[in-house]
N, C-alpha and C positions, 0 to 999 in steps of 0.2 A: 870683231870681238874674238881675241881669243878663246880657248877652251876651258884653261888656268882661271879666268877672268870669268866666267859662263858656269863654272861649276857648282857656287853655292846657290847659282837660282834655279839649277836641276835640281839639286839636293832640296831645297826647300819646295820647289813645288810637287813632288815628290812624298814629301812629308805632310804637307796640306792634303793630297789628294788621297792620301792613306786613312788620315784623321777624319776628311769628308766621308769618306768609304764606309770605317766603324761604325759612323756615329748613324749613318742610313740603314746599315744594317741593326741596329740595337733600335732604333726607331723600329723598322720594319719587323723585328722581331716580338717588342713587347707588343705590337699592333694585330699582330695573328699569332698570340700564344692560342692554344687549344691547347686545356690538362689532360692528360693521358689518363686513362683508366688503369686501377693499380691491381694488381693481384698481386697472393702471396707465392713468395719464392719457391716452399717447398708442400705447398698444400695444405700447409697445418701453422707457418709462422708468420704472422703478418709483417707487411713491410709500414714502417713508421706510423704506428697509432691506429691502424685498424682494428686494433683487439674489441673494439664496440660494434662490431659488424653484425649485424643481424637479420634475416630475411624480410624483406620490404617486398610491398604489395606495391602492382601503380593504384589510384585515383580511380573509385570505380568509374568505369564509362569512359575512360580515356585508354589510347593505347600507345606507350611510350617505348616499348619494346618490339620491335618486329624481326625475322627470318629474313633477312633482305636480296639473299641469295646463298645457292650450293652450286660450289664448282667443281669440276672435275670427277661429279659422280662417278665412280665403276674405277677410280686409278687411286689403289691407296695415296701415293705419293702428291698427288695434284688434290684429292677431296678435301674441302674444307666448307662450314656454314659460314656463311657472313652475318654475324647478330650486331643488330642496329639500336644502339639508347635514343632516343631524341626528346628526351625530357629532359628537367631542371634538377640543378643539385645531386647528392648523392645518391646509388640506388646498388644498395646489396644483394647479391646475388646468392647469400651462405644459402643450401637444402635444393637450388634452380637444379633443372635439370631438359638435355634435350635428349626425343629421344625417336626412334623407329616405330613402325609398324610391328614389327615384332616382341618389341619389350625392350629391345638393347636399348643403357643409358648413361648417358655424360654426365657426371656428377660435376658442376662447377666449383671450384675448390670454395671452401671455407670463408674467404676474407675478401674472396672476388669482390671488387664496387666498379661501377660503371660513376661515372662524372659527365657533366652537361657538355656539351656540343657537339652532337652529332654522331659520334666515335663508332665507327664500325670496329668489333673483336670479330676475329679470325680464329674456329675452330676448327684442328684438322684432325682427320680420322686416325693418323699414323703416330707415332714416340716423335718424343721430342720435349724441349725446355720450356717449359710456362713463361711467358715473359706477358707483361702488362696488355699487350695487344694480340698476343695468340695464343690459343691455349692448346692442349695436345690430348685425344682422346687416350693414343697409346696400344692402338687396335693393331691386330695381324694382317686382313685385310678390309676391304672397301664395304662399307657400311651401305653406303648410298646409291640406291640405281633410278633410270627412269620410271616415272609413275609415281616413287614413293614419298611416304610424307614426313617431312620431318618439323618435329613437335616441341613447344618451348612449354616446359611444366614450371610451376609456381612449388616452393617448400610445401607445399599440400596438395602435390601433385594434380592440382584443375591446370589444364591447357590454357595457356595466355597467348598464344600464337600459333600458328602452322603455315609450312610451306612446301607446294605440294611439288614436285621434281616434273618439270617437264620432260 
């Protein structure tokens, strides 16, 4: 068989195996979406219809929010809290606050919402762009050392979490 002759059945299996390919990957995609937790862009504008944000309490007796870890204690550039949602539906975060042993405190912006599954936000000690999964304290240096505890306050400042720094 020539090659002249051979052509259009590369061509087309080629085009089958592309169209297979899509169509697995758009399956595999709607099959493990996870929505991303949204924050506002500049701390004060919500991004698409969160203007009804309001500070939400969890469920007394449950705990849907945990400290799940702090890395890089002691290096501004590497510190960051790992906060964990693992409850259902939407859960605003406007008045939250994490905070030290000493008083210093992270204000979570405004319009911040956490959404269900699972989503760990990433907050780091140093400047930097808010973006839906990491948020920026915007500190000179490093907040967080061995020993210390760092504390998740409720918009009425009662402790809802803590995690104590190995």
């Amino acid at each position: 068989m020539s090659f002249r002759r051979s052509l259009p059945f590369i061509l087309l299996n080629i085009l089958i195996s592309a169209a297979t390919m899509l169509i697995v990957l758009a399956i595999w995609e709607a099959a493990h979406r996870i929505p991303a937790p949204h924050a506002s862009v500049d701390g004060g504008t919500p991004i698409s219809g969160l203007s009804n944000c309001t500070s939400s309490f969890p469920p007394a007796g449950t705990s849907i929010l945990s400290i799940a870890n702090v890395i890089g204690a002691g290096d501004l550039l590497k510190e960051e809290v790992d906060l964990e949602y693992t409850g259902t539906g939407v859960f605003c975060m406007s008045g939250w606050q994490l905070s030290d042993q000493t008083g210093e405190r992270f204000n979570f912006p405004k319009y911040f919402q956490f959404y269900s599954g699972g989503v760990v936000i990433k907050i780091y000690s140093r400047a930097g762009t808010d973006t839906p999964l990491e948020l920026f304290w915007g500190l000179q240096s490093s907040i967080w050392h061995s020993g210390s505890t760092v504390r998740l306050l409720n918009s009425q400042g009662k402790e809802q979490a803590s995690f104590k720094i190995p």
